[in-house]
N, C-alpha and C positions, 0 to 999 in steps of 0.2 A: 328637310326637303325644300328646295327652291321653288318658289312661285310656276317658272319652265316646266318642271318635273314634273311637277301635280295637275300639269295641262294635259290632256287629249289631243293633244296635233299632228295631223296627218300631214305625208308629205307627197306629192302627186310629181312622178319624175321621169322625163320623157327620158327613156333609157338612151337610143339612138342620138340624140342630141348633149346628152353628157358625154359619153365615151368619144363621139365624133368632138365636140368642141374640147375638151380636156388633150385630146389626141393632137388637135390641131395646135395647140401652144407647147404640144413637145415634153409630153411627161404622160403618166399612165396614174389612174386614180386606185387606191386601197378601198374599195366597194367596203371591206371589211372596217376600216377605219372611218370611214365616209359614216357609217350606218350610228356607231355610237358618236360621232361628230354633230350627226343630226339630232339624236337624244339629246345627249348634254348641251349644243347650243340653241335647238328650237325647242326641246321638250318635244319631238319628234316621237311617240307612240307607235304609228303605223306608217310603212316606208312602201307606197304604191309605188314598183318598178316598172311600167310601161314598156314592152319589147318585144320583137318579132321572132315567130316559133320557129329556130331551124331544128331538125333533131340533133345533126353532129354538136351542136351545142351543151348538149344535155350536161353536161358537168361543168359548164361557166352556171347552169339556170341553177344545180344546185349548188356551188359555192355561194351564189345571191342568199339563195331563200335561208341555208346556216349563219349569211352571216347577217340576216333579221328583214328583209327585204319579202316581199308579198310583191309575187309576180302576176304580173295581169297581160296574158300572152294575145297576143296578134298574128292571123293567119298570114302569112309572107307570101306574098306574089314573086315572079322573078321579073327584071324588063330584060328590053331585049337582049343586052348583053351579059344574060345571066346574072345579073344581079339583083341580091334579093332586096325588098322592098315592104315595110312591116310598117304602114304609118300609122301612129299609136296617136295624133294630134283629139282625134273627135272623140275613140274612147275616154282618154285621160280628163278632157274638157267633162264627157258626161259624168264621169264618175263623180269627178270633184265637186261639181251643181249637185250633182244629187246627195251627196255625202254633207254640202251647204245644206242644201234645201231641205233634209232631213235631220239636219241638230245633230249629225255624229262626229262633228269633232267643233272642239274651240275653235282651230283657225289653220290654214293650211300655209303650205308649204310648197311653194311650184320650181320645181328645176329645170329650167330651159332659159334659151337665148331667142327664139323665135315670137316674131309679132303674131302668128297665130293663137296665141293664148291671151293678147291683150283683151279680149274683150270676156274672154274669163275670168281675170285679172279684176277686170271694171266689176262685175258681176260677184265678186266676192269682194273686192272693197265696197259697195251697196249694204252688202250682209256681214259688214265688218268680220269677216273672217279669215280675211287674207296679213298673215306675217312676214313674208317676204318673199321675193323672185331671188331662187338662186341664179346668176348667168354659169354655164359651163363657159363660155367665149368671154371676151375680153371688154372694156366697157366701149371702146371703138365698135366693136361685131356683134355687141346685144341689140337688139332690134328697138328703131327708135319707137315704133308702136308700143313697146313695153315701158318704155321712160315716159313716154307720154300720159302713163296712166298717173305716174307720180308715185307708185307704190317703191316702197324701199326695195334697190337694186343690190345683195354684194354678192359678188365676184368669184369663185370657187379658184380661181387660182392663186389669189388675198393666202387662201389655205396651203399651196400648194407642199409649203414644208412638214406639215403636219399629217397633208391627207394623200402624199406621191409614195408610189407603191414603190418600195427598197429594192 
């Protein structure tokens, strides 16, 4: 068993910011494939999916959690134009400190493209526990707040032959 494999590493994944940015360069991700991707290249353990509760949903929520994915739902507002709105950014940020700040994993694993997590980011590079930013977006549309931290950046679309749903 590889050094990866016999690590504890969690991965904290804003769902809406995956799906939106993988969507945005024009392909659809294998969630299923995605989940042993993260295993086998982070030693990925535990797969925090960040997402907002609609009910019509209910059979994307259980495809996730079969295919290894721990859902951590958010109540969804609508705005005005009925659309709904589930921002998962301050959960995911708590969970992760506190999953730091309590010794339950090695080192995490953050999926988004958003500068809102830089200082999460910072915050787990301090407690050396952070292994990489996935970007769902492209390295043009990952947010420079995130590069600025200096923490290693790769790419989910880098994957996209391995990890695009057929």
């Amino acid at each position: 068993m590889n050094k990866k494999m016999s690590q504890n590493n969690f991965a904290y994944i804003d769902g809406a910011n995956l799906h939106k940015g993988v969507l945005d360069l024009g392909w659809e991700l294998d969630y299923a494939k995605f989940r042993v991707w993260l295993k086998e290249k982070y030693g990925v353990r535990t797969a925090y999916l960040f997402i907002g509760l609609i009910p019509k949903n209910k059979a994307l929520y259980q495809s996730l959690q079969e295919a290894g994915f721990t859902l951590v739902f958010k109540e969804v507002v609508y705005d005005g134009d009925g659309k709904p709105k589930g921002n998962c950014d301050a959960d995911l940020v708590l969970k992760a400190t506190r999953d730091a700040f309590e010794n339950k994993c090695d080192s995490a694993v953050v999926v988004a493209s958003d500068g809102d997590y830089a200082s999460l980011v910072g915050f787990l590079q301090e407690k050396h526990k952070i292994l990489v930013v996935l970007s769902p977006s492209t390295q043009k549309k990952c947010s420079i707040l995130l590069k600025r931290t200096g923490v290693k950046i790769a790419y989910i679309n880098d994957q996209r032959s391995n990890l695009e749903l057929k």
